[in-house]
C-alpha positions in Angstrom: 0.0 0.0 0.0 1.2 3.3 -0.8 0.8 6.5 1.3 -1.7 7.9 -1.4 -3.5 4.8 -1.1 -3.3 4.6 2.5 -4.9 8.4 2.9 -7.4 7.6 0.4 -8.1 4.2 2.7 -8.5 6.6 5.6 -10.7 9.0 4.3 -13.3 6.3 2.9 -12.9 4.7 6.4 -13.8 8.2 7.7 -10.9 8.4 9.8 -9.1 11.9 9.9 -5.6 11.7 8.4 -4.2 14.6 10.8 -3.9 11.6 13.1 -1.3 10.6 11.1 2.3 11.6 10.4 5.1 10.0 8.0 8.7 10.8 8.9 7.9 13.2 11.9 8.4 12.1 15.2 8.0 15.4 16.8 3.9 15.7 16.7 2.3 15.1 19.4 -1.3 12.7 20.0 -0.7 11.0 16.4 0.2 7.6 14.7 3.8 7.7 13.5 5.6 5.7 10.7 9.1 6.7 10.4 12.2 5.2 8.6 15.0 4.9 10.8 18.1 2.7 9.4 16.3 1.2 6.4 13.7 0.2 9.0 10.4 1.1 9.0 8.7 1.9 13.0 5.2 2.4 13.5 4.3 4.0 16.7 1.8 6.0 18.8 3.4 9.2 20.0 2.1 11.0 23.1 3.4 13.6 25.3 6.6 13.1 23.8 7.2 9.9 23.7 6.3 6.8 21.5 3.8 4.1 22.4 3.5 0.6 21.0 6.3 0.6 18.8 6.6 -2.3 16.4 9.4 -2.3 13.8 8.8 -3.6 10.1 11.5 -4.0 7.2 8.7 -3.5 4.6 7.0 -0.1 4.5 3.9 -1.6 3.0 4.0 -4.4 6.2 4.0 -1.1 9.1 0.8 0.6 6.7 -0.8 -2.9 6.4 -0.6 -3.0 10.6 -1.7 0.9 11.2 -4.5 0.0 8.1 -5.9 -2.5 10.9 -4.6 -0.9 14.0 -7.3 2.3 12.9 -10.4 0.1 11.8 -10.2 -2.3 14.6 -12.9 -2.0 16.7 -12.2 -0.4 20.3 -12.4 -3.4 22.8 -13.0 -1.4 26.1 
């Protein structure tokens, strides 16, 4: 999946893609998939620092996991 495809993926899901950041660790309160070392990590990053971090050597592998990670339904 590309990030085009991804936002487009987002917006049908009706999920706002401000919640969303590529390459920019610094925002606050937003999912986060940076490349780091030919590495791709996928975090949540809050109050300055990051949440649930999984690493993945495929980009489209860390989009496929946030794809899911946003539609899943909240299990409270």
């Amino acid at each position: 999946m590309t990030r085009e495809y991804f936002f487009r993926f987002l917006k049908l899901n009706n999920i706002d893609c401000t919640y969303v950041r590529f390459n920019d660790s610094t925002s606050d309160d937003v999912f986060c998939i940076c490349e780091r070392n030919g590495m791709f990590d996928l975090f949540y990053r809050e109050r300055g620092k990051e949440w649930d971090k999984q690493t993945f050597v495929v980009f489209k592998d860390a989009v496929d996991s946030l794809s899911r990670r946003l539609t899943l339904p909240n299990r409270t």
